[in-house]
N, C-alpha and C positions, 0 to 999 in steps of 0.2 A: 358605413363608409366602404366603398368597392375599395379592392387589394387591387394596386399595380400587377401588370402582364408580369413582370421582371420576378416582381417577389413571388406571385404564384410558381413561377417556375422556378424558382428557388423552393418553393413550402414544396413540388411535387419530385423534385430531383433527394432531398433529403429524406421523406417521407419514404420514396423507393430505396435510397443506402440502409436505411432503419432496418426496413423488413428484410431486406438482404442478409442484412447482421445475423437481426433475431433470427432469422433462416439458418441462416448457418450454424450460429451457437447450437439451435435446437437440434439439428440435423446430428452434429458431432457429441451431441449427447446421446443421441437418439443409435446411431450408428454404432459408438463404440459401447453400446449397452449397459453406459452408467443412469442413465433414464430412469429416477423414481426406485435407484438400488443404493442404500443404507450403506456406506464406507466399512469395511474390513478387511483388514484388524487397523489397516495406515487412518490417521489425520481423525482418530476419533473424539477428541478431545471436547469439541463443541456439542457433539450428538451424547456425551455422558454429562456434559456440563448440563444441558438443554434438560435433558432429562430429570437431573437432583432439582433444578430450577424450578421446574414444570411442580415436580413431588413436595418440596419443602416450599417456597418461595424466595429461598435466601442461596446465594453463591457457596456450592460445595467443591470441594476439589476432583477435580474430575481423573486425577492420578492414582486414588485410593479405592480397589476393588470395591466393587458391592457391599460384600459380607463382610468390609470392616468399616467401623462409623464413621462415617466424614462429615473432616472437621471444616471449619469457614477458608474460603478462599479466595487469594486474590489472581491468579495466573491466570485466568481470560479476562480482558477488558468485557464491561459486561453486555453494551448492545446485542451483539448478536448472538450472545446468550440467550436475551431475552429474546428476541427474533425465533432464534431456535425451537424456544422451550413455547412458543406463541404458537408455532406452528405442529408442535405436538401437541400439544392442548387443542387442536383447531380438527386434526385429523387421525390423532392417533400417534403414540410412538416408534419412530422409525418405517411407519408406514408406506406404502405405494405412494399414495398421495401425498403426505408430508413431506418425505423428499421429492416430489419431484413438483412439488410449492417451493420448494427452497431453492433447488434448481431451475427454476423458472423466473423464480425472483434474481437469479444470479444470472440471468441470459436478460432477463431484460435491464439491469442496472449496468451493463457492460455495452448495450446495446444504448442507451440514454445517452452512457458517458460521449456515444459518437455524436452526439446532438452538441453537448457541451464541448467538444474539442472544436466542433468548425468555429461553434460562436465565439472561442477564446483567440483562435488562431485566427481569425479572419478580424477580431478586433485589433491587434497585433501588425499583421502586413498583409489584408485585403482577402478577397473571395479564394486567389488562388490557394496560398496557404492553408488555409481553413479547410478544404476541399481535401485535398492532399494528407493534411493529416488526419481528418477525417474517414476518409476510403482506407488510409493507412491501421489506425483501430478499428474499423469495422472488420478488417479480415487478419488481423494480430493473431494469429497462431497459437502465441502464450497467452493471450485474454482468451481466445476461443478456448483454446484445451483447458481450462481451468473450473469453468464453468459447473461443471460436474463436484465441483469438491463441495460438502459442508463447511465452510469457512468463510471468515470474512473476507477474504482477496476481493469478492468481484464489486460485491458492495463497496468495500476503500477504495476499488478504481473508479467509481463515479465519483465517489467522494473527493479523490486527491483533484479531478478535472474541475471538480466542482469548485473546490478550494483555489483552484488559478486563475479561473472565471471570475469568482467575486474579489479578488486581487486586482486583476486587470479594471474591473466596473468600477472598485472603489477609488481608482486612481484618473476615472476621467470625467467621476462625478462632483457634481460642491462639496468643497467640504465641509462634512457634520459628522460631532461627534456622534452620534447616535449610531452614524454607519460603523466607525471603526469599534464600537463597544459590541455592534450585531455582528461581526468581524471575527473578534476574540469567541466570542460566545459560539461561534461555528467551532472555530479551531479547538476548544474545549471539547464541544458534542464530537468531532471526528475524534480526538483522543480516548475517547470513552469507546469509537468503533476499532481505532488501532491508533496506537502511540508514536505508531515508526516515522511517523513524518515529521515529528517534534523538531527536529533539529533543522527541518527547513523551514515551521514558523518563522522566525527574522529575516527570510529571504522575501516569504511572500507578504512582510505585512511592509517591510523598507519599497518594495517597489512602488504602492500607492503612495507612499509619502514623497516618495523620489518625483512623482509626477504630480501631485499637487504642487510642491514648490516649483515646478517647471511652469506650472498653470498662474502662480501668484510673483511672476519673477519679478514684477514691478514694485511689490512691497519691501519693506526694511527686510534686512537681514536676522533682525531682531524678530521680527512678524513669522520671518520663515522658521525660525529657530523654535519660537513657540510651538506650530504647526505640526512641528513635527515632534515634539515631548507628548501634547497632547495627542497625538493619535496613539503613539505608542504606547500613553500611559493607557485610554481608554481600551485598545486591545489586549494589552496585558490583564485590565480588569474585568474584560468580559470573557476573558479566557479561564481566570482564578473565579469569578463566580458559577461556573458551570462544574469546573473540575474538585471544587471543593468540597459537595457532600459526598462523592465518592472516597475524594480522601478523608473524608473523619470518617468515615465508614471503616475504610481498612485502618486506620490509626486505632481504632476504638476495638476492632477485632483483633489485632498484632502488636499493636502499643509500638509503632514507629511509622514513619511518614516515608510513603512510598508515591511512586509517580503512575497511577493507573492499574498497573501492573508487576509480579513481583516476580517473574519470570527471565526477566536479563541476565544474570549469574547464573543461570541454569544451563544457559546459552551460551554465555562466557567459557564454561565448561564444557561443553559440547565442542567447540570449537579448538580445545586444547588438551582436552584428556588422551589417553596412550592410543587410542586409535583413531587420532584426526589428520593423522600422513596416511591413512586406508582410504578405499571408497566411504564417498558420506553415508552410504547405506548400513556399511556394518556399524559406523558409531551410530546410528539409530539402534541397528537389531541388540547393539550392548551396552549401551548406555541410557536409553530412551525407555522413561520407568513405564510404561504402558505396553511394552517388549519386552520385557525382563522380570521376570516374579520374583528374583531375589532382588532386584529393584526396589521392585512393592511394598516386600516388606521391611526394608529400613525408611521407604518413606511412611508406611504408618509407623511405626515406631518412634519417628522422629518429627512426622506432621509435616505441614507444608513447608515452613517457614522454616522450620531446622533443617530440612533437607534443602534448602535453597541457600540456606546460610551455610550448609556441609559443602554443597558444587561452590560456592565463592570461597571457601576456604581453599577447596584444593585447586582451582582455577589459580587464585594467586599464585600457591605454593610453585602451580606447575611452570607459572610466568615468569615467575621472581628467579627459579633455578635454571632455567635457559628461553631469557630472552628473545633472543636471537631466532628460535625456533617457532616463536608465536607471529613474529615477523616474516617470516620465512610464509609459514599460513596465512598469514595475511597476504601475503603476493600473493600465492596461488590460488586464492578465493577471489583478491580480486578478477584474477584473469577469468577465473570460474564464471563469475558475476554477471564481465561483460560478453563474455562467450555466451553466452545462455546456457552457463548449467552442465558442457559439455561432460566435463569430468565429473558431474553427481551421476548422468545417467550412460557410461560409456561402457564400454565392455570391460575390465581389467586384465580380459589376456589380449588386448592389441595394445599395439606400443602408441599408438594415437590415440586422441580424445573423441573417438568418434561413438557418436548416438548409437543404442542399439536399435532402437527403430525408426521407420522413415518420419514420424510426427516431430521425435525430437531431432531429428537432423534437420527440419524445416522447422523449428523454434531455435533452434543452434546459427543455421544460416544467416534467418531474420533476423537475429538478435545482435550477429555479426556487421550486416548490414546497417543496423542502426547506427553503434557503435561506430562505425565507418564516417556516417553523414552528421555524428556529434562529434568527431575532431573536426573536420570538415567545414561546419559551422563556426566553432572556434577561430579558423583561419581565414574568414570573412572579413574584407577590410571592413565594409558597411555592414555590420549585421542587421538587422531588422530589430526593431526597439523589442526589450524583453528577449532574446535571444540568449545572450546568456545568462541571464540570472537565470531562466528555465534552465540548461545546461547546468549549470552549476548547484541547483534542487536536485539533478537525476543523480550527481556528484554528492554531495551529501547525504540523500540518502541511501546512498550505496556506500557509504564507508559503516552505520551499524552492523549488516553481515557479511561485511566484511570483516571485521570485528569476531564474529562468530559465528555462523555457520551461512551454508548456502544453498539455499533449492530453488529450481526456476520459478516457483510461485511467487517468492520474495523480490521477485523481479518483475514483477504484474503490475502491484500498484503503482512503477512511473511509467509504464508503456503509454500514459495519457501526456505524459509532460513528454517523451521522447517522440510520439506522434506531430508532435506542436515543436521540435525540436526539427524533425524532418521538414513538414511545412515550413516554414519560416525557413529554415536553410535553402530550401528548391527557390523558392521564391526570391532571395537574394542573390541567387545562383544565377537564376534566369534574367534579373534584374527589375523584376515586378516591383511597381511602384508599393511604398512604404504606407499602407494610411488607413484609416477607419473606413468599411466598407460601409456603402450607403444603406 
């Protein structure tokens, strides 16, 4: 069956943003001479975790030196652990080539996610939007510059686009319970890649149901009522059969029932201990046990778990004695948050939050700019369907670090919903017709 003139130029216009992307991701890898070079001493956590993985086959802690035994662990979700340690095992540890497999894998899954922002935004309010936030992530600043790191970041941004995509699909296809159980069962596997998005589950799974009963408005209200238990029940179920042998895994290893990951109070803490009115950098260089060798060794001493159960003790203690001071940080992380970061990466002898160099003062800008056209949106009389519920995902999950600490990477994974945020706003702006593009 011959393809339409229209769509071909559609398959050859998206094909060229693609490689432009990956052009550029790779370029900026390539340029600022992170290209296939192993992370040190920052953000090693995955490259030692990869490593016990690759050697043992079971999750060791990756905060406990070498030279003393390490015990089981639960502090990285484990996909790209194994990812990691796949990719040592493939080329060598720490290698030329292993990192710059891993780095390659993270320039092209950022580079995809543009594929899946036009399809989400363009089912949403037409080609323009789609387009728009599309070009928009393909030249993201903070997706670009990120690319280089070992970590899950770039993988979760295809993933969170992905997650919006089959949100929108499931809401304007029949409804079967099969889809909304295939549904949970995604949301499960991205928790296993990163957790953070947990608390926007109920945003993206309420929107499919919200348009199904839109689609069945002619039935009882008793009909709708059901439709919507059952999807929810069957998401919730294929959410709990996916995440459930990782948690008896850690249950059976720590004898308590933890959600992926057991790192949140470690952060809680990070975000409150005596030097989180500093730049965030010093509370890394002294508080961040992979920084700190008298660190190290109260966390062997004490193991994983007790040193996570030590920072939630003194995180309360620090909460419960001046409230008011944890809220105080919570402002100014927020404003961190949507500034892009200004004051993690700012000088501390100017009296402004200014970048010290030109890259983060153009992820500072963009980031401001975003944040500009998401009130903006908000203030739309007609928003464009899914407008704010998207808005209100990049909102929620911006209050965990805000919560507890903040570095522009933790800002990455909604640059997909904030892309789709832009689109859809331009597009109501301009008054572009509302509808499913042919």
């Amino acid at each position: 069956m011959s393809v339409p003139p229209s769509n071909r130029r559609i398959d050859v216009r998206l094909a060229g943003l693609l490689l432009i992307a990956l052009a550029l991701r790779l370029g900026v890898l390539i340029a600022t001479g992170q290209f296939g070079r192993s992370p040190s001493p920052d953000y090693r956590e995955y490259v030692i975790a990869g490593q016990r993985f690759l050697e043992s086959g079971t999750m060791f802690s990756p905060m406990i030196p070498k030279e003393a035994k390490p015990g089981p662990s639960a502090f990285l979700p484990p996909v790209y652990v194994a990812i990691t340690a796949g990719a040592y095992g493939l080329f060598g540890v720490e290698t030329f080539a292993a990192t710059a497999f891993l780095q390659i894998l993270n320039a092209l899954a950022t580079t995809a996610a543009v594929a899946v922002v036009l399809a989400a935004a363009r089912e949403l309010a037409g080609q323009a939007a789609g387009w728009i936030a599309a070009i928009l992530l393909a030249c993201n600043p903070i997706v670009v510059g990120y690319v280089g790191f070992i970590w899950d970041t770039s993988l979760f941004v295809l993933a969170v686009a992905i997650s919006v995509l089959f949100s929108i699909r499931l809401g304007r296809t029949s409804f079967r319970l099969l889809h909304f159980l295939a549904f949970g069962a995604w949301l499960g596997l991205l928790a296993h890649l990163n957790p953070a998005l947990t608390l926007c589950y109920p945003l993206l799974a309420i929107g499919p149901l919200f348009a199904q009963t839109r689609k069945v408005g002619s039935i009882s209200r008793s009909a709708i009522g059901r439709h919507a238990v059952l999807g929810c029940s069957m998401t919730v179920a294929g959410w709990l059969i996916v995440i459930t042998p990782w948690t008896v895994r850690n249950h059976s290893e720590f004898g308590e029932l933890m959600y992926v990951r057991t790192g949140f109070m470690h952060e809680i803490w990070l975000g409150v201990c005596p030097e989180a009115e500093d730049n965030p950098r010093d509370v890394f260089n002294r508080q961040f046990v992979l920084r700190n060798p008298e660190l190290q060794r109260i966390h062997v001493a004490l193991g994983e778990r007790g040193y996570i159960n030590e920072c939630a003790r003194m995180a309360r203690e620090a909460i419960a004695a001046d409230p008011l001071r944890w809220f105080k940080l919570m402002g100014i992380r927020a404003v961190d948050f949507w500034a892009g970061t200004i004051r993690s990466h700012a000088d501390p002898q100017t009296l402004l939050w200014w970048p010290r160099s030109p890259l983060r003062l153009a992820i500072a800008l963009f980031a401001l700019a975003e944040f500009a056209l998401l009130l903006f949106g908000l203030m739309l009389r007609r928003p464009p369907p899914g407008l704010r519920r998207l808005i209100g995902m990049a909102v929620v999950f911006s209050l965990t670090y805000i919560a507890t600490q903040v570095q522009i990477r933790y800002r990455t994974p909604i640059e997909p919903i904030l892309a789709m945020v832009i689109g859809l706003t331009m597009a109501g702006r301009l008054g572009l017709p509302f509808r499913k593009s042919e």
